[in-house]
N, C-alpha and C positions, 0 to 999 in steps of 0.2 A: 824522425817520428812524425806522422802525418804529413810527410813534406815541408817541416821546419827543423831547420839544424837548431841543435843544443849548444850550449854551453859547455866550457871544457867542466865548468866544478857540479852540473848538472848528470853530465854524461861519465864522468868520475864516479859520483854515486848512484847512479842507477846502476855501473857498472858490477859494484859490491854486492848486487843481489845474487851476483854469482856465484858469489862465494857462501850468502845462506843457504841457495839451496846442497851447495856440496855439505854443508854443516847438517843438514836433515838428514842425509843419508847415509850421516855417522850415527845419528841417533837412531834410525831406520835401522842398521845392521846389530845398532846393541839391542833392540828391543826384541828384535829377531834371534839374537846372537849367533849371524851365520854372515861373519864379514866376507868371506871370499864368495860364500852363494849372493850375497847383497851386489860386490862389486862384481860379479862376473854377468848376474842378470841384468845391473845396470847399462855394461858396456853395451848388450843389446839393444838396447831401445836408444841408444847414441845418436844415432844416424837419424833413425824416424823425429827427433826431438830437434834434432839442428835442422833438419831439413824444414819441419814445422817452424820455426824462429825466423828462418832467410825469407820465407814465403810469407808468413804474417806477424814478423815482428814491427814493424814500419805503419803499420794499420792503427795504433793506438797506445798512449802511455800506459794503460793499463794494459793491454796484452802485452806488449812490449814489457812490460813487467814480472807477469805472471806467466811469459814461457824464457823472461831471462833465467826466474828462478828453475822451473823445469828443467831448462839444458843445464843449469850449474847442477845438477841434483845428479841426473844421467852423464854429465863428462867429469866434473871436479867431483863430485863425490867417490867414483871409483879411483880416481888417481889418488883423495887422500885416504883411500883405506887402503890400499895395496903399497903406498909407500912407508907407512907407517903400523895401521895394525895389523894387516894380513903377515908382512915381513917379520913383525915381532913374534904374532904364532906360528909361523914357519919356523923362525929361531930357537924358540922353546918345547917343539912336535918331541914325543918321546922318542921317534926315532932317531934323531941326534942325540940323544941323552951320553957324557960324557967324549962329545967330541964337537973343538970347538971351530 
């Protein structure tokens, strides 16, 4: 970042902001309560969000911070709704109802 290498216990946690923004777009889908429209609109804006990061994430610890969390928002947040809540309301959709 800026043209100075980090630290591994540095670059460890800056790395976790990955994972709050996946954690907002858990909260993002219950406030909405439309998990699979949450994660399916997410995965769209994937690309535009990483692409944004590779081009100006190195410009500044704070950008570098605030589009870490962006990409975790649009790529980890659809992987932990689809592997967990989406899959649990597809489990329990009435159309399964007594078949397991």
């Amino acid at each position: 970042i800026e043209g100075q290498y980090m630290s591994v216990k540095s670059a460890g946690n800056l790395s976790t902001l990955f994972d709050v923004g996946g954690v907002l777009a858990g909260y993002i889908s219950g406030v909405f309560k439309a998990r699979a429209i949450t994660a399916a609109s997410f995965m769209y804006v994937t690309i535009p969000a990483m692409l944004l990061y590779r081009a100006y994430g190195n410009m500044s610890k704070a950008i570098n911070i605030i589009l870490m969390m962006i990409a975790g928002l649009f790529v980890n947040g659809p992987h932990a709704l689809i592997t967990t809540a989406v899959s649990a309301d597809l489990g329990t959709h009435s159309s399964l109802q007594g078949d397991s």
